[in-house]
N, C-alpha and C positions, 0 to 999 in steps of 0.2 A: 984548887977551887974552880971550880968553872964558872966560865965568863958567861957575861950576862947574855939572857937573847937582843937580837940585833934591834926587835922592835921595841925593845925596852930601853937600851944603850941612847940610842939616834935620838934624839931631839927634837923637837919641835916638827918643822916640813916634814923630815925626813921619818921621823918615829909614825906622823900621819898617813905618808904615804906605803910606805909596812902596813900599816893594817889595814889599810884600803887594799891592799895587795890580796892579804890574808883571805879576802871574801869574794871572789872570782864576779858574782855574780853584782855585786857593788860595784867592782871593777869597770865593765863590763856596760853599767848602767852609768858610771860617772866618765866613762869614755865618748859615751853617746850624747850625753846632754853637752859635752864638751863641747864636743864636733857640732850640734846641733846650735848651741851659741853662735859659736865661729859661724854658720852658712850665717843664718837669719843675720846678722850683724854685717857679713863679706857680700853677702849674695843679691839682695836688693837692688842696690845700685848696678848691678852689673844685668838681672832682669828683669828691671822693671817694664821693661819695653813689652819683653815676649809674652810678660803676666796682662797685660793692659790692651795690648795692640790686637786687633781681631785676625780672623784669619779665615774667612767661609771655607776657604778651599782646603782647610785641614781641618773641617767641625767634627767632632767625635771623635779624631784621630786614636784606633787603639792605640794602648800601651806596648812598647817592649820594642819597637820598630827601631830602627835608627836611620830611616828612609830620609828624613826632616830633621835630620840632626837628635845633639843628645839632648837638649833642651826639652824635646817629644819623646823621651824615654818612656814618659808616664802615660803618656799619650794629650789630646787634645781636649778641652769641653765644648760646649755647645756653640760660643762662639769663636773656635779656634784657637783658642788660646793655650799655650802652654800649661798642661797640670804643674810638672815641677816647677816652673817660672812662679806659679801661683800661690803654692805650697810655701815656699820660701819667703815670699810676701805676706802671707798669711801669719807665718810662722813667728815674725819678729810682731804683729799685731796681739798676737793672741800672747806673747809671755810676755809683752812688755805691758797688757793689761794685765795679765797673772801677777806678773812681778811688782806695778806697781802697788795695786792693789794690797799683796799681803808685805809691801815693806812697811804704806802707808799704817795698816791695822797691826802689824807688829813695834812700831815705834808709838803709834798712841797708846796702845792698848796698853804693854808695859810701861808708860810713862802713869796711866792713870792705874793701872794693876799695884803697882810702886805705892803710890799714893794709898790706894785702900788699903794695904798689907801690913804699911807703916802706919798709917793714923790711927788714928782708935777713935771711937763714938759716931758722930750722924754722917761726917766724913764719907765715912767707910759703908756704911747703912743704905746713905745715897746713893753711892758706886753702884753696887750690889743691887738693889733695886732696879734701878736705869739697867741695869745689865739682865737680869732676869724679864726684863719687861721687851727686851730686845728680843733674845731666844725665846719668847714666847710665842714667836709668828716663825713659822718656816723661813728658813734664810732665801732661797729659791724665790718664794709665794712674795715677798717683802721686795726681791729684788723687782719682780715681775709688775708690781704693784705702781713701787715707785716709777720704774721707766716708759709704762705705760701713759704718767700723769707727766712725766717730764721728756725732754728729748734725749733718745737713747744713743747720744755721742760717747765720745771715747773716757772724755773727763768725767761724762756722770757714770758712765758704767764703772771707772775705777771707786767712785766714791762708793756708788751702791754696794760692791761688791767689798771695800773695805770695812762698811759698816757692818753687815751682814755677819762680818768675819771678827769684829772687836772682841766680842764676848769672849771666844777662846782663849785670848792673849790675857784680858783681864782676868777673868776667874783662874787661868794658871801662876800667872803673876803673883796673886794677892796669896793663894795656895802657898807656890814656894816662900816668899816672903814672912808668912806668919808661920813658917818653919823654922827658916834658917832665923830670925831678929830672934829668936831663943839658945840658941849656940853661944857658947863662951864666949869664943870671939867677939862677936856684936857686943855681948857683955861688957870687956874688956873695953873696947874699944870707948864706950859710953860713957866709963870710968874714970879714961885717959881723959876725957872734956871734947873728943869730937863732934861735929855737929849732924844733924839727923841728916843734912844733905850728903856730908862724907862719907857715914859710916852707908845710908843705899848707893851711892856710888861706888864706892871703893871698898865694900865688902860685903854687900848685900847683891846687888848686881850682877857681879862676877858668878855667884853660884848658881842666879837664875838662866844666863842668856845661855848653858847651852841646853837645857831642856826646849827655851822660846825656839829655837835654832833647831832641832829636832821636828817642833810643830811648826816650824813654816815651810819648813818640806815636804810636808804632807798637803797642809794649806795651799804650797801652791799649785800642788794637781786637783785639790779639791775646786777652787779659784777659776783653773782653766777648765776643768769640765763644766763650770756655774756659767762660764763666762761663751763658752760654745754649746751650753744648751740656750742660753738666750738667745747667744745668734741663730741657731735652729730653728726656734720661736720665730724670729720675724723682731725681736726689743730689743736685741745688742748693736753688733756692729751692722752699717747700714753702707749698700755700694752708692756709693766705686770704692770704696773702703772694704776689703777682704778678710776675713779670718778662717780658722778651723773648721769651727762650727757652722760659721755662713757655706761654705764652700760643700758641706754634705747636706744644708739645706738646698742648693742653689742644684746638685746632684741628687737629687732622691725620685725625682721625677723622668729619670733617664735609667733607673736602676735594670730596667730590662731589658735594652739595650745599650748602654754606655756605664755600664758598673764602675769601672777605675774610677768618675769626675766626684764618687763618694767614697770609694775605698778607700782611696790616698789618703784624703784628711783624716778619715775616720782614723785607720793606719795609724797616722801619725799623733792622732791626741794616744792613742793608747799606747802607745810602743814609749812615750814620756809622760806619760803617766804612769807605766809601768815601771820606767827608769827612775822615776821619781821613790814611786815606793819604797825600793830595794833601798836606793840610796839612805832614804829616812829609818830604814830598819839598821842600815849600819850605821849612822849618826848613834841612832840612840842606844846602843850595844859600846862604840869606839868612846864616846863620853859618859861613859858610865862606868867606875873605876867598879864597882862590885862585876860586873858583867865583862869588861876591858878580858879579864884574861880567857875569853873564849875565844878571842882573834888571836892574841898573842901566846898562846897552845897551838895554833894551828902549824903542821910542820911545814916548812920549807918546801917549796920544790925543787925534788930532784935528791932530797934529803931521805 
């Protein structure tokens, strides 16, 4: 009889990491966000100086030199300042808005998503309502709206941009749920005398969060492009506070003679947004046991 394939046999970490494997191009993109964690996280503290401290005598500095050290790899902006020093400062602003944003709109949203799926009657009516009345205004036009009327700090842009973003978490929520609470299981369970909170904890739940977990991967490059076209705008982040977005606003005005001070950022939302994608496309292939054996067909290399 032959033995099973390896990404089938392994377990848990290691069964994940096989079919992460399987798809190069997932790879490849979950290497990068890796690494791009690690700076924004390592890298701050060690340049904060070169992103902040001026420098006349290096304004515009191109890119690629290492005349000024590698700090000026990227080259310099308008007031001497280090691009990459910036970028990396930039970089933990913009996803830890990204991030906060769709953790906050993926734990409420399935908490109230939950709630509509399972209830029945005005409940659920309410939900739905409130939620359709939300998506009713562009998420964008709503954010712009609100920060316009309020001050456009770090905490309200995470809220705007949470809210903005509930409705997806909800209406998928309530979706899977008035799926699966029809399955035996749930059945069974009901039978047994469990109670409406165990059986959405502990068997209702479980079948939703890896779909939610699929769309917050997507969510959060949608998130961070919402959140650095505000700052483009002139309504997100506001200096001496730096982001993505602010940084190809703060560079657009130099595009004819100092292109890098917009490239870079630009660069950089897209090359994680782009890594974002892929990743999301193999989430939702790798959790998806009809789908699952397109990774794990794929041969070996070297094989």
């Amino acid at each position: 009889m032959a033995s099973p394939s390896p990404a089938i046999a392994r377990p848990g970490a290691y069964r994940a990491l096989d079919l992460l494997w399987q798809d190069k191009f997932a790879t490849a993109a979950a290497l990068f966000l890796g690494l791009l964690v690690i700076v924004v996280i390592v890298g701050p503290p060690l340049s904060s100086d070169a992103a902040t401290r001026p420098n006349l005598g290096l304004r515009n500095t191109p890119p690629f030199s290492f005349e000024h050290g590698f700090v000026y790899v990227f080259g310099g902006d308008a007031l001497g300042r280090s691009i990459l020093a910036r970028l990396i400062v930039a970089g933990r602003v913009t996803l830890t808005i990204a991030g906060l944003a769709v953790l906050a709109a993926l734990v409420v949203g399935t908490l109230i998503g939950l709630a509509a799926g399972f209830a029945r009657g005005w409940i659920s009516d309410v939900i739905m309502r409130l939620t359709d009345i939300v998506m009713g205004f562009p998420s964008l036009l709503l954010a712009i709206v609100i920060l316009y009327m309020f001050d456009p700090g770090i905490f309200n842009l995470v809220l705007v941009l949470a809210i903005t973003r509930l409705p997806v978490y909800i209406r998928t929520t309530r979706a899977e749920v008035l799926e699966v609470r029809e399955r035996l299981f749930v059945s069974a369970a009901t039978v047994m005398g469990a109670s409406p909170l165990r059986i959405v904890l502990r068997h209702v739940l479980p079948m939703v969060v890896p779909t939610l977990l699929t769309i917050a991967t997507v969510e959060f490059a949608l998130v961070m492009l919402a959140e650095s076209g505000l700052s483009f705008l002139g309504i997100g982040i506001q200096p001496p506070e730096v982001s993505w977005g602010l940084m190809v606003a703060q560079g657009r005005a130099y595009l004819g003679s100092a292109w890098w001070l917009a490239f870079f950022p630009g660069l950089a939302i897209m090359l994680t947004t782009l890594s974002l994608n892929l990743l999301s496309s193999w989430l939702r292939v790798a959790m998806d046991p009809t789908q699952r054996w397109r990774l794990e067909a794929r041969p070996k290399v070297g094989q």
